[in-house]
C-alpha positions in Angstrom: 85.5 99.2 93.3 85.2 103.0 94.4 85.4 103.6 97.9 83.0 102.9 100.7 80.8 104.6 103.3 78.3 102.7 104.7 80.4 100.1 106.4 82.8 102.3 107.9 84.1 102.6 112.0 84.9 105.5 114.0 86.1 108.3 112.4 87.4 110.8 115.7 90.8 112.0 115.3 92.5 112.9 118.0 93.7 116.9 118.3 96.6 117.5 120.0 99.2 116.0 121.8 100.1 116.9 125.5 102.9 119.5 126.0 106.5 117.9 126.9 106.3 118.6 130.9 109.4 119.0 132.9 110.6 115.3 133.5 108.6 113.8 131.4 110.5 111.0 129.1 109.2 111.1 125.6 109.9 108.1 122.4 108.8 109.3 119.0 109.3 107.4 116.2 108.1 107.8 112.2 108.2 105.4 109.3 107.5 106.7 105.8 106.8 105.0 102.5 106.7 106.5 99.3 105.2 103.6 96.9 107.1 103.5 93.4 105.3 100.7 91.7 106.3 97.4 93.1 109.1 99.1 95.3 109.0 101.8 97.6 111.2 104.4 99.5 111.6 104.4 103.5 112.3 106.9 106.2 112.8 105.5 109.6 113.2 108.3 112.2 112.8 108.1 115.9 113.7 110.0 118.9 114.0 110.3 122.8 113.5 113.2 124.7 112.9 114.6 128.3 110.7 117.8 128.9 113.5 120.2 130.6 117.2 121.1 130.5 118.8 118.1 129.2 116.6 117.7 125.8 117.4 115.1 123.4 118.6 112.2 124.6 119.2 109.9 121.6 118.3 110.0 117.4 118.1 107.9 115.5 117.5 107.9 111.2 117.4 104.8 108.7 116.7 105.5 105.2 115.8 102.6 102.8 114.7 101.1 99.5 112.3 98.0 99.4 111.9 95.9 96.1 108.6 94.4 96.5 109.0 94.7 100.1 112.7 93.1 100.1 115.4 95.5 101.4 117.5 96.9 98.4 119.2 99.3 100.2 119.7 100.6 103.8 121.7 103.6 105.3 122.5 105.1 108.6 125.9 105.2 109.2 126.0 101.7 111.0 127.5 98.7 109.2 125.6 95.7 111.3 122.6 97.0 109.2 124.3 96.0 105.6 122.9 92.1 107.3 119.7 93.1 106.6 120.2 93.6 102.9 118.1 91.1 100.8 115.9 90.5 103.7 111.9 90.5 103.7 110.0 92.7 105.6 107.5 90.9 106.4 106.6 87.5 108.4 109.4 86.0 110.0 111.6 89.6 109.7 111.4 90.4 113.4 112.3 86.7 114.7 115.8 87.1 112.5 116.2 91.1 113.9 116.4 89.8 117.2 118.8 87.3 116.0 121.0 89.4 114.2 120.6 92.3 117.3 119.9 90.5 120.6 121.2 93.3 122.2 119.5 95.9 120.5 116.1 94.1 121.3 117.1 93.4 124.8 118.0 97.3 125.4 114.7 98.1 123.6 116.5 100.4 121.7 115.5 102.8 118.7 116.7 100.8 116.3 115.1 97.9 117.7 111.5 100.4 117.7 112.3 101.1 114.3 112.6 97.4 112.8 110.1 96.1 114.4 107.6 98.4 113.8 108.7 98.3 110.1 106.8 95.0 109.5 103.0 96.6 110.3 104.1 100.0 108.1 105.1 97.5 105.3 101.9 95.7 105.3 99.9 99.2 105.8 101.4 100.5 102.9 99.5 98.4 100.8 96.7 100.8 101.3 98.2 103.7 99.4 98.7 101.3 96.0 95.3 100.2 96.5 94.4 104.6 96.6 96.0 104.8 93.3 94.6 101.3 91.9 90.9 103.1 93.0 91.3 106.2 91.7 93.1 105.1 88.2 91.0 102.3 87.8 93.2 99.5 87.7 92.1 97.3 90.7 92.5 94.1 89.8 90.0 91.2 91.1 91.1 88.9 93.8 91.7 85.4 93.3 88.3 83.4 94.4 88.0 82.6 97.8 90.4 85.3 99.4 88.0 86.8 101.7 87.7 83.1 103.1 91.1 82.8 103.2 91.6 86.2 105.3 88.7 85.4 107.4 89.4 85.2 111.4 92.7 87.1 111.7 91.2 89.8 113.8 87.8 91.8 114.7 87.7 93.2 110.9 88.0 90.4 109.2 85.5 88.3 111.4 84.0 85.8 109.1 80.8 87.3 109.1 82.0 90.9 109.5 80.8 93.7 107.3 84.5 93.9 105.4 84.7 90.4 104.8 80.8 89.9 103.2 81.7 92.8 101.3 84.6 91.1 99.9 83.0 87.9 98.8 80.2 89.8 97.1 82.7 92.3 95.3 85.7 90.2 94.8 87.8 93.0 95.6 88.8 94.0 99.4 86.3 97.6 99.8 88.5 100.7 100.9 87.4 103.7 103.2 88.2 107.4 103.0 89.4 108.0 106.5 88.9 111.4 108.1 91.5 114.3 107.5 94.7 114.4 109.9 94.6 117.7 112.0 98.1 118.4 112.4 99.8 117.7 116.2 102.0 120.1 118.1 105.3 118.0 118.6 106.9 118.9 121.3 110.1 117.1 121.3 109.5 114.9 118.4 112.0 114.5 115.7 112.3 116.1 112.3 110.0 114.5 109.8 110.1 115.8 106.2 106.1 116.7 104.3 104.9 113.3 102.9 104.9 113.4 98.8 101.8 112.2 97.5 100.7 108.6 97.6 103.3 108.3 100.6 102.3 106.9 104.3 103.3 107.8 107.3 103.5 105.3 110.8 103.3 108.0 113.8 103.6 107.0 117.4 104.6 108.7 120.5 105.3 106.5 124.0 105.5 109.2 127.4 106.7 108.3 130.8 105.7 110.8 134.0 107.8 111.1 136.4 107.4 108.8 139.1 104.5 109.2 141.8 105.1 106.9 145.4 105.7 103.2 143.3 103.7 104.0 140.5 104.6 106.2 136.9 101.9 107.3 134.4 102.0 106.4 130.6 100.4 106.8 128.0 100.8 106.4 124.3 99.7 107.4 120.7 99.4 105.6 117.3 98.7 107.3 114.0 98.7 105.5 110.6 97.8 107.9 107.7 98.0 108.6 104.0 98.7 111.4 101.7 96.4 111.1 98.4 97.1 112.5 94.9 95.9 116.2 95.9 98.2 116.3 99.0 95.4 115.7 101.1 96.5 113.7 104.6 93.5 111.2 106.1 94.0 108.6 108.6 94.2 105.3 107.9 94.4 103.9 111.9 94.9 105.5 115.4 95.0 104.6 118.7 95.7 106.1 122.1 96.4 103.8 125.4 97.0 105.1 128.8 97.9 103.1 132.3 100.3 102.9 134.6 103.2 100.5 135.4 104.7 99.7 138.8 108.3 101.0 139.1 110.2 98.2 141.0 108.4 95.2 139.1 108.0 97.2 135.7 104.9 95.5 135.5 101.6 96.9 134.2 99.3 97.2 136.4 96.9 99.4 134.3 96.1 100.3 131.2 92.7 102.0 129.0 93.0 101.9 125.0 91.1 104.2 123.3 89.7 104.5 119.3 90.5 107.3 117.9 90.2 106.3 114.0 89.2 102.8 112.3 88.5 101.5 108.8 85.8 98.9 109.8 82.4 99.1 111.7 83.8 96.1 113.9 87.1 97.0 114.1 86.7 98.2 118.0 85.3 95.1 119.3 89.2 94.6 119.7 89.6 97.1 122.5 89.2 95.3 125.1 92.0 92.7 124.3 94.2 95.6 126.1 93.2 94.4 129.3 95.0 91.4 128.6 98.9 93.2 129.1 97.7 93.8 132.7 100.3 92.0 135.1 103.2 91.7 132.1 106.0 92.9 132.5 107.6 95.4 130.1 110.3 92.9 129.1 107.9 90.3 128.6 104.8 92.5 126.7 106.4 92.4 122.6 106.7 88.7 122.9 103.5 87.4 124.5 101.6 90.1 122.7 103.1 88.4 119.7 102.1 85.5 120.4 99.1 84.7 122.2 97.2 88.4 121.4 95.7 86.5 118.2 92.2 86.0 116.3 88.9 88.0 116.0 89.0 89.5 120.1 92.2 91.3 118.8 93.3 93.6 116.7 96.7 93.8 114.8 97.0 97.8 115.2 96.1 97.8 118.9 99.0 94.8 119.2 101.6 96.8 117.7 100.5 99.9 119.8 100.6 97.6 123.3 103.8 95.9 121.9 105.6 99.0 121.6 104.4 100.1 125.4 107.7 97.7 125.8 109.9 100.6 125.4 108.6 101.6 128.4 111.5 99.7 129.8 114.1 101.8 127.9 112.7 104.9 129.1 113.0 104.0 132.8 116.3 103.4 131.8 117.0 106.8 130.6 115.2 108.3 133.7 117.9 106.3 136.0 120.4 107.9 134.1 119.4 111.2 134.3 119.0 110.7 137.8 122.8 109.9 138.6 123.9 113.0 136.3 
């Protein structure tokens, strides 16, 4: 079916990010997929970075080949990950990370970022073959009763929600244009290389002030977009949360999320689901997010954006480091 308008949510991109501030602890991280009929080509990239003299702090790069979403191949210099050949990313994949890498998850490491976050980009992908299905015209029908079947699984797909009546009386899941992606000054963001057509890019970026009395500010920022056949970059998905987490405890104790950009007109009943991480603790927030943050009160692009908050954890870390140099 061509693309819709009428049933579309918030389309207000956000502009710029804020400039890297002396002391201020900044985790970027990028995952890029280049569809190739049923397989696809990955670049993982993430990075740490404080606003001052010392820079980077740690880098990280994973570059991979799925076969309908099954890892092929996978290279960064690090043996362990030859484990995950074979694998699926998809459901299930982050339960055997953090049994293949306990520590890595414990440590809330980049590579831990990187693998977890991989599942959502996977399953986002699926937007950009859908693109070139629209545009080619070669969308093919879904099976009766899918739209039942997806009903439920968050605020979009609420069984009477605008996406999910529009599937039943089209038999094919509707896609948006989103609006285009104004470019982002980076400060201390790693290098990412121009998305190729067709590709799709998972953005985020996690900051950490400097402490004030007991308390440090966050806040955090989620981009998924897409790169069409002209070259043409439009986001898919993006959020932005702020709060505040109590140093000693590591417990939020705040937090605000914020929609930026969202494919469905009830998409941002969600938002308020955030309110729910207040009083976790940052070691605690990936799993119980994972678990109990579920049905049509949530969303799963807000979950992945508080779950990642997590990292916060690795990032005080790095702060008491720099402190003792």
């Amino acid at each position: 079916m061509p693309f819709v308008s009428d049933i579309v949510g918030p389309q207000r991109p956000l502009a710029a990010w804020p400039p890297l501030r002396r002391g201020v602890l900044r985790r970027t991280s990028t995952i890029d997929t280049h569809p190739d009929g049923p397989d696809s080509d990955v670049d993982l990239r993430a990075r740490d970075a404080v606003g001052g003299e010392h820079g980077v702090l740690d880098e990280l790069r994973l570059r991979a080949r799925l076969a309908e979403r099954t890892i092929a191949e996978i290279d960064s210099g690090d043996a362990r990950l030859g484990r995950l050949l074979g694998k699926r990313v998809g459901p299930g994949f982050r339960t055997m990370v953090g049994e293949v890498f306990p520590d890595e998850v414990r440590r809330s490491s980049l590579l831990n970022l990187l693998l977890d976050d991989w599942v959502g980009a996977a399953l986002v992908s699926g937007y950009a073959v859908q693109h070139m299905g629209i545009v080619a015209g070669t969308e093919v029908p879904l099976p009766p009763g899918t739209a039942d079947r997806m009903a439920g699984i968050c605020a979009g797909f609420a069984p009477e929600a605008s996406l999910v009546r529009t599937t039943r009386r089209l038999g094919t899941i509707p896609s948006v244009h989103g609006p285009p992606a104004p470019p982002l000054a980076r400060d201390g963001m790693h290098d990412v290389a121009p998305l190729r057509a067709h590709g799709m890019r998972r953005l985020r970026r996690l900051d950490l002030q400097p402490p004030e009395g007991d308390s440090a500010r966050f806040d955090a920022h989620f981009r998924d977009s897409h790169v069409d056949g002209d070259g043409v970059e439009t986001i898919v998905h993006e959020y932005a949360l702020t709060g505040a987490v109590d140093v000693a405890a590591r417990t939020v104790t705040t937090i605000e999320a914020e929609v930026h950009v969202l494919p469905w007109q009830e998409c941002p009943g969600a938002v308020g689901s955030a309110q729910r991480a207040v009083g976790m603790t940052l070691g605690e927030i990936r799993d119980r997010v994972r678990g109990e943050f579920v049905g049509t009160s949530t969303c799963t692009h807000l979950n992945d954006t508080l779950r990642a908050i997590g990292d916060l954890d690795a990032l005080f870390d790095l702060r008491s480091g720099l402190d003792d140099v």
